[in-house]
C-alpha positions as CSV (number, residue, x, y, z in Angstrom):
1,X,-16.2,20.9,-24.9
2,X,-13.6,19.2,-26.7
3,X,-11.9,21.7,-28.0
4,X,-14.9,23.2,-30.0
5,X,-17.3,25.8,-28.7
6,X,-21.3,26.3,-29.9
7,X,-23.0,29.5,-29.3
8,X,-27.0,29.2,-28.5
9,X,-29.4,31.1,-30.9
10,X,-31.1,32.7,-27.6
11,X,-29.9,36.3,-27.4
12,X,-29.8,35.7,-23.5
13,X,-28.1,32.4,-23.0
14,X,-24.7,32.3,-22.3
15,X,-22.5,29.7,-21.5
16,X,-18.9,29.0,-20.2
17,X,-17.2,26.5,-19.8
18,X,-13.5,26.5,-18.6
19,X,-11.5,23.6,-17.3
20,X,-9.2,23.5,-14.7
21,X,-5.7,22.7,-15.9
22,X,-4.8,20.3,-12.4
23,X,-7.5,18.1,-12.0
24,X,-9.6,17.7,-14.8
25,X,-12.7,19.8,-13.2
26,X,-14.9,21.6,-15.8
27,X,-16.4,24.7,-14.1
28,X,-20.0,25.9,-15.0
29,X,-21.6,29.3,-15.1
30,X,-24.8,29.7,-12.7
31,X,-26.8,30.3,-15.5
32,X,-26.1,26.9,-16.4
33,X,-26.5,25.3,-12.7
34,X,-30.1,27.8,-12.7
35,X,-31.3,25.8,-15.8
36,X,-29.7,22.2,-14.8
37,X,-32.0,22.9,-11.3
38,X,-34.8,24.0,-14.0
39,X,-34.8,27.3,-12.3
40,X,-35.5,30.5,-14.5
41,X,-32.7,32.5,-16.0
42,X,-31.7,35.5,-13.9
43,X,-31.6,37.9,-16.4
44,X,-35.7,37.2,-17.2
45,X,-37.8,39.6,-14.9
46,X,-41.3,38.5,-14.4
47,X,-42.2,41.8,-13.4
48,X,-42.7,40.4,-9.9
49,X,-40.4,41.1,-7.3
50,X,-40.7,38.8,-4.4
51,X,-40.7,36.2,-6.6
52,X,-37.1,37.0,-8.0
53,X,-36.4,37.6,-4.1
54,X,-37.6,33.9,-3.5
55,X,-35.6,32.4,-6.6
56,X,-31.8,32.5,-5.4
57,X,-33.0,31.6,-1.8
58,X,-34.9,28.5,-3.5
59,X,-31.4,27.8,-5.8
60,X,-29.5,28.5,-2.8
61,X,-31.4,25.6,-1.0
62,X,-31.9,22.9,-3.5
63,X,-27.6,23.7,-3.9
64,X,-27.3,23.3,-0.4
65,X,-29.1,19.9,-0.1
66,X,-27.7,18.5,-3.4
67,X,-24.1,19.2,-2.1
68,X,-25.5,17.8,1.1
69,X,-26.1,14.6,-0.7
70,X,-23.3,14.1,-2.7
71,X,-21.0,14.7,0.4
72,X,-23.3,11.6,2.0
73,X,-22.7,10.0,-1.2
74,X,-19.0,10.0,-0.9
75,X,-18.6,9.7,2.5
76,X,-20.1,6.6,2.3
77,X,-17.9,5.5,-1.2
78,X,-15.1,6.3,0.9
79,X,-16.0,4.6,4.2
80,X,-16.6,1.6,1.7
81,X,-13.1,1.6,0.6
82,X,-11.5,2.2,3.4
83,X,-13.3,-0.9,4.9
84,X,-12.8,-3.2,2.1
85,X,-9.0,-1.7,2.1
86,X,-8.9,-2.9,6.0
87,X,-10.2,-6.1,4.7
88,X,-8.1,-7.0,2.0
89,X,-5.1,-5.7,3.9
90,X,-5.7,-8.6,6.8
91,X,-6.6,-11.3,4.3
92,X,-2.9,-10.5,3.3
93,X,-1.4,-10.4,6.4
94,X,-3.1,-13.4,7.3
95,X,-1.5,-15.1,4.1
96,X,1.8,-13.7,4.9
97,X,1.9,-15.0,8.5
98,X,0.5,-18.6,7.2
99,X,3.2,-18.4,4.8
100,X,6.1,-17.7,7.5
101,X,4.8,-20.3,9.7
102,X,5.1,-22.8,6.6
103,X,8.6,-21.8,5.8
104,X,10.0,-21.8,9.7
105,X,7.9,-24.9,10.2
106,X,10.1,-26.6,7.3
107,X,13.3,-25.0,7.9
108,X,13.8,-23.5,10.8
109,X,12.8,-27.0,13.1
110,X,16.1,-28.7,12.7
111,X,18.1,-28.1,16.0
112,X,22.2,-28.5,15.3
113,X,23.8,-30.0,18.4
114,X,27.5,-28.7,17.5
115,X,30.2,-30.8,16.5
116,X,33.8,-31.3,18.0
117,X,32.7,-28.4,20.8
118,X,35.4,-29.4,23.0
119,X,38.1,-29.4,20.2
120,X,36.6,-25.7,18.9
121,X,37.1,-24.8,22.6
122,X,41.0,-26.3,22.9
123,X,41.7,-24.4,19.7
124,X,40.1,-21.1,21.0
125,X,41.9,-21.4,24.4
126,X,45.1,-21.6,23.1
127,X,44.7,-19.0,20.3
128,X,44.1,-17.1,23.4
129,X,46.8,-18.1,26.0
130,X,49.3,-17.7,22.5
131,X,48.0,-14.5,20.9
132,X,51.4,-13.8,19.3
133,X,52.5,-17.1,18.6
134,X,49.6,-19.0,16.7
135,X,51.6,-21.8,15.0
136,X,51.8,-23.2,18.8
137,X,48.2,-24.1,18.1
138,X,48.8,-26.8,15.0
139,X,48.0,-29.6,17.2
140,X,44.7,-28.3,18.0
141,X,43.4,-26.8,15.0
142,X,44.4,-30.1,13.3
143,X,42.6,-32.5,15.2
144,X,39.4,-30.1,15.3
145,X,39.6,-30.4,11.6
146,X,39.9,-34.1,11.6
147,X,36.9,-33.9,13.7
148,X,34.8,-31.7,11.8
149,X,35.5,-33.7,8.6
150,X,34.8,-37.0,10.1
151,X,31.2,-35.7,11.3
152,X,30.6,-33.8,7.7
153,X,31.6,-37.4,6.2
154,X,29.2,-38.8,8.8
155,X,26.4,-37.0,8.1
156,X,26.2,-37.5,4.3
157,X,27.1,-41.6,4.6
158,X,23.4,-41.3,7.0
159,X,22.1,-38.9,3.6
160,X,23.2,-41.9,1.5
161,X,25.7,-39.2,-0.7
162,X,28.6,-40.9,0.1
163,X,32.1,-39.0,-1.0
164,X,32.8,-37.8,-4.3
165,X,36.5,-38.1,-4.4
């Protein structure tokens, strides 16, 4: 592997070795699986033939239930991260929501009651009775802007700001 490549000494052996170009899987001959299972080589005859009848039934079974286990084994990795994946995903949305409830707590409490209402509603009134002829509303949009300036002035004298010209 590697890049380098060793030939065995046994005139019978052979190996290969090839890896997949997309995901990294190394595939094996089944000479190698037979000796990995410490089954015989194929290609040795012992001369008795129900025994070589028995051999890839027997490799065919041990294969069988080894895949059997390692698809137990994984189904149970993966049912172990998809729990602690469930876990970890409500111990954030848990922190998220506590974290929401902290900022609206803080912020979002404060009720306005709004200022110079009556004035706002004079001024939008006449914009509307005068849609053509706004300058008739002066009067109005004046003394709603005296208003709302004397309440901004208000509220930062109770702040303790006071003015800064």
């Amino acid at each position: 592997m590697g890049g380098s490549s060793s030939t065995s000494s046994s005139p019978g052996r052979r190996i290969s070795l090839e890896q997949d170009a997309d995901g990294g899987v190394v595939k094996v001959s089944e000479d190698v699986l037979r000796r990995m299972f410490g089954e015989e080589e194929s290609t040795k005859s012992t001369g008795d033939s129900r025994n070589s009848e028995h051999l890839p039934r027997r490799s065919e079974a041990r294969w069988k239930v080894r895949m059997d286990e390692l698809e137990d084994h994984y189904r149970e990795k993966l049912r172990n991260a998809e729990e602690k994946s469930a876990a970890f995903y409500k111990l954030t949305a848990d922190q998220f929501q506590k974290a929401a409830d902290e900022v609206e707590a803080k912020f979002m409490k404060q009720q306005f009651v709004p200022i110079c209402e009556n004035l706002q509603n004079d001024v939008v009134k006449c914009y509307a009775d005068n849609p053509k002829q706004t300058l008739n509303c002066a009067q109005e949009v004046k003394a709603f802007n005296t208003c709302i300036e004397q309440a901004r002035m208000n509220i930062l004298l109770k702040r303790g700001v006071g003015t800064a010209s």
